[in-house]
BAZAVEX-928787 format. One record per atom (N, C-alpha, C, O): residue in one letter; x, y, z. Coordinates in steps of 0.02 Angstrom, whole numbers, padded with zeros to 5 digits, always signed. Example, Ala and Ser with C-alpha at 12.3 -4.5 7.8 and 13.67 -1.06 7.14 Angstrom:
% residues 2
a+00660-00284+00390a+00615-00225+00390a+00660-00165+00390a+00712-00166+00423s+00642-00112+00354s+00684-00053+00357s+00645+00002+00394s+00670+00057+00402
This chain:
% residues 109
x-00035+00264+01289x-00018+00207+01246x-00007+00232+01174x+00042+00212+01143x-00049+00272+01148x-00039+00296+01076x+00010+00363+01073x+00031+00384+01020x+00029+00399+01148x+00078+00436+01143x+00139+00411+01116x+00182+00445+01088x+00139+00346+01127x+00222+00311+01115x+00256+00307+01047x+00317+00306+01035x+00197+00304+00997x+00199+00301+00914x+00217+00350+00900x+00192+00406+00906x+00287+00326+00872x+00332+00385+00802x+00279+00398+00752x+00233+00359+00744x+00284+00439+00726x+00260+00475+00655x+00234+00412+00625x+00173+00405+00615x+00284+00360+00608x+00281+00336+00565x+00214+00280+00573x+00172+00264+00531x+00224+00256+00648x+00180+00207+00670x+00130+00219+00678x+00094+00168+00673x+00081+00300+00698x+00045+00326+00692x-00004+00306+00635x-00062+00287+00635x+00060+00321+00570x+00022+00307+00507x+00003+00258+00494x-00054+00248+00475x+00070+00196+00505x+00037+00114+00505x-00015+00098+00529x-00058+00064+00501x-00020+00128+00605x-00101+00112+00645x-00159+00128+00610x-00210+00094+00619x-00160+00170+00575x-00221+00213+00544x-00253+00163+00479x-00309+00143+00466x-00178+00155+00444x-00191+00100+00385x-00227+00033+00407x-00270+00005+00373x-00199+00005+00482x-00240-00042+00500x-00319-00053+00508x-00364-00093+00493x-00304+00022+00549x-00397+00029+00559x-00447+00055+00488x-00507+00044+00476x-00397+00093+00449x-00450+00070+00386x-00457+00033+00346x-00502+00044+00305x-00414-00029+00342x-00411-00074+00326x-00461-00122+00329x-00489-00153+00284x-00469-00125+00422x-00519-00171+00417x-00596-00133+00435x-00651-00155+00452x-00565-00051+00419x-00652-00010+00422x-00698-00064+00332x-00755-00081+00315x-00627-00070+00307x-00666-00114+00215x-00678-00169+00238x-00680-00209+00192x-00692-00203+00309x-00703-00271+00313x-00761-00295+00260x-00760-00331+00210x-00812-00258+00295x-00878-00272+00261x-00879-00210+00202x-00935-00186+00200x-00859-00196+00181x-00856-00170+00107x-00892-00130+00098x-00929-00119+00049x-00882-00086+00176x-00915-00033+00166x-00911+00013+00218x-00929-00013+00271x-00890+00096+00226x-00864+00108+00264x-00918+00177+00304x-00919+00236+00289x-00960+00140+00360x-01019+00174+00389x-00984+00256+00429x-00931+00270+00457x-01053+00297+00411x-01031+00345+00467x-01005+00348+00546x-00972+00396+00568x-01023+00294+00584x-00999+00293+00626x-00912+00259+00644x-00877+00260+00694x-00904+00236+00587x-00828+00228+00569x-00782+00258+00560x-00726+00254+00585x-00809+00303+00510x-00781+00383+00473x-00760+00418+00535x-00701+00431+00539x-00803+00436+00587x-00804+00492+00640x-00736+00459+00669x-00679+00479+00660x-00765+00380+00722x-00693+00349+00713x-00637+00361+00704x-00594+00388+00740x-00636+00333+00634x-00575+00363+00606x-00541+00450+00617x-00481+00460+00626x-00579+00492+00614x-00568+00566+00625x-00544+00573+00686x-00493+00607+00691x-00565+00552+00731x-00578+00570+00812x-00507+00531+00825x-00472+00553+00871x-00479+00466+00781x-00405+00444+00793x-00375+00484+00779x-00340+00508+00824x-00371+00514+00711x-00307+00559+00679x-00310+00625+00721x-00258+00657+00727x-00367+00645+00750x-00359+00715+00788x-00306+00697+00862x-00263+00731+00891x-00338+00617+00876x-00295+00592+00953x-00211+00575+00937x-00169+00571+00982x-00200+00568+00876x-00140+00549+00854x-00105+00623+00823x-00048+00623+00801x-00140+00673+00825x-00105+00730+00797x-00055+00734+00720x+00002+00748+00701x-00123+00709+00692x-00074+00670+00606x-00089+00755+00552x-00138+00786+00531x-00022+00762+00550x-00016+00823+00496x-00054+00802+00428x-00071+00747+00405x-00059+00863+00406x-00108+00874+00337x-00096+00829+00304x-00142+00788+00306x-00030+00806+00253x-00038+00756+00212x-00053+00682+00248x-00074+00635+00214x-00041+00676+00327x-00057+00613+00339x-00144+00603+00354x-00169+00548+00352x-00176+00654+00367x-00233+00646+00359x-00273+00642+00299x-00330+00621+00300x-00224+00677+00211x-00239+00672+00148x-00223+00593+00126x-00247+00562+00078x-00183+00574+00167x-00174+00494+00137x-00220+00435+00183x-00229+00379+00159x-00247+00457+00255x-00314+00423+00282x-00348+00433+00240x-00379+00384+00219x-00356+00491+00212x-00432+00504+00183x-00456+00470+00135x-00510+00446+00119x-00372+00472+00104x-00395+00404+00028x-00408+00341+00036x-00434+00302-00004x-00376+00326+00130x-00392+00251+00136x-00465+00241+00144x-00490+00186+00131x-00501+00292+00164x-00582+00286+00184x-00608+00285+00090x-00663+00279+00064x-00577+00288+00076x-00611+00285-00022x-00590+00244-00048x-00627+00230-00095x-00528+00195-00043x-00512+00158-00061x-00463+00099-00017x-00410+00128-00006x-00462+00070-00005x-00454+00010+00062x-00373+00016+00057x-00356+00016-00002x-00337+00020+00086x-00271-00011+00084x-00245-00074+00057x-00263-00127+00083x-00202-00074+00006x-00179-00143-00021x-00157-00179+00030x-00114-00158+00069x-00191-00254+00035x-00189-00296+00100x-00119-00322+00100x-00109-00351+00154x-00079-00323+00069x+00007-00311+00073x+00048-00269+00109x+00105-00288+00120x+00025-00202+00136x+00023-00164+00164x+00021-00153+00232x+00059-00124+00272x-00062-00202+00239x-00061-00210+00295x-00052-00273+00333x-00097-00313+00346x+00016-00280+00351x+00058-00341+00371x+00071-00342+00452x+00116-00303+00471x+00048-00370+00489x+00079-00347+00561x+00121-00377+00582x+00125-00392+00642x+00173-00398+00524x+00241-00411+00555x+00268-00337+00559x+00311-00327+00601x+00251-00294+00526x+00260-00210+00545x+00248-00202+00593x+00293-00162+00603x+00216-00207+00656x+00199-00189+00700x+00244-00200+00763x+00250-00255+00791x+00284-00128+00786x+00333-00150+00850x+00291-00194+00911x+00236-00170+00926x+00307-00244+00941x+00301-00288+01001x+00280-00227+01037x+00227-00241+01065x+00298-00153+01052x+00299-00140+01124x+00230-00110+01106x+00208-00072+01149x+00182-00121+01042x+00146-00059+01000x+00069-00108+01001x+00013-00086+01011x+00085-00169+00989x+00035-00215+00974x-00033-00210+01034x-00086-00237+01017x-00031-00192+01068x-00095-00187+01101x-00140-00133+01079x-00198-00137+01058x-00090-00061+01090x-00119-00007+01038x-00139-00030+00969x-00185+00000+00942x-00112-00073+00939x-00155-00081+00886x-00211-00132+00872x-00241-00129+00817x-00226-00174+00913x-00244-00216+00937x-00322-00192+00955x-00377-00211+00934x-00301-00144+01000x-00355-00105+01034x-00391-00050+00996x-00452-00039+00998x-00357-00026+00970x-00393+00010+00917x-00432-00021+00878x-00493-00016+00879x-00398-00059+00837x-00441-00110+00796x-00495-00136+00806x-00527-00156+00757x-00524-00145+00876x-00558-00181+00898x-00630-00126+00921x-00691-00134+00925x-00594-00086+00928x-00655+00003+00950x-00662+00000+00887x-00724+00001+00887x-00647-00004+00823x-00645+00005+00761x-00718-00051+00744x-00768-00030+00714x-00712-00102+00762x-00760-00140+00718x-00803-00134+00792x-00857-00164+00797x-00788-00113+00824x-00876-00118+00863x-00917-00052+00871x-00971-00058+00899x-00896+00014+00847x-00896+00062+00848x-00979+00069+00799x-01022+00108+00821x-00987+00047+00763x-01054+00051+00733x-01121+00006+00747x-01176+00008+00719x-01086-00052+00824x-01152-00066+00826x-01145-00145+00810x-01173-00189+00843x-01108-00155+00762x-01140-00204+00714x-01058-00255+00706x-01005-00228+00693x-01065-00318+00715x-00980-00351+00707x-00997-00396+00644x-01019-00453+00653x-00990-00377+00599x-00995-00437+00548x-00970-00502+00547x-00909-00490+00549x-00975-00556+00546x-00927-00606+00540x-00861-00612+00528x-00820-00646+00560x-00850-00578+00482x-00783-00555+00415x-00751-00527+00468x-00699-00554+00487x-00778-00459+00508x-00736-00439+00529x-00738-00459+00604x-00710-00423+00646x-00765-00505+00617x-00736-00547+00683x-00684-00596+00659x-00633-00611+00691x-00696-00614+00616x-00637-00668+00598x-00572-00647+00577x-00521-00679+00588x-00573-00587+00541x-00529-00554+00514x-00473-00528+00580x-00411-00527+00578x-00531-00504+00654x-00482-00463+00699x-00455-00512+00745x-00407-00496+00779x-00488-00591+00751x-00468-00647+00778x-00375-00654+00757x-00329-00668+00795x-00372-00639+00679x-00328-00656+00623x-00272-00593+00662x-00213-00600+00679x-00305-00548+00666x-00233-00475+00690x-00224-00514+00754x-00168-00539+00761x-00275-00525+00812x-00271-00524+00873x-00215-00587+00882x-00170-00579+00923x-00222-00657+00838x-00162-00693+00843x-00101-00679+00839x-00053-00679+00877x-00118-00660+00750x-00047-00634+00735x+00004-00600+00783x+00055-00627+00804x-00017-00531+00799x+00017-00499+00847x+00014-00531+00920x+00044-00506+00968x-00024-00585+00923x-00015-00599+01017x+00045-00659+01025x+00075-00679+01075x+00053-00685+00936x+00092-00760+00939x+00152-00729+00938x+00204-00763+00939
């Protein structure tokens, strides 16, 4: 499923998942790894892992992350990710149940 992502979508996916790694405004170690363990499965060259890195320090401008970007054939992969993303530490905050309710429409409508 994540073999299918161009370069480019790769990167979009990543922005998503750290996006809502800032749900709760704060981005735990077991997120971080997460996040790592994607970009190693996605095979993201040096500067695309220098521009994850900044998203783990500083959130992505929520303009950015729009999922009318997101190709139809792609939306489950991101979908799914997102979702290993906020349960990955254990803990689902509200924010970010409501928040992935918010992707999970968007992209299913």
């Amino acid at each position: 499923m994540l073999d299918a992502l161009s370069s480019e979508e790769r990167l979009l996916l990543m922005k998503f998942v750290c996006a809502f790694a800032w749900t709760d405004l704060e981005i735990r170690d077991a997120e971080r790894r997460f996040v790592e363990r994607l970009a190693n499965r996605l095979e993201l060259g040096k500067d695309e892992r220098e521009q994850v890195e900044q998203w783990l320090h500083v959130a992505p401008p929520p303009g950015e992350v729009d999922p009318s970007l997101v190709p139809p054939e792609h939306r489950r992969a991101f979908i799914e990710s997102v979702r290993a993303l906020i349960y990955v530490d254990g803990e689902v905050d509200p924010d970010e149940r409501e928040q992935f309710e918010r992707l999970r429409n968007a992209l299913s409508g």
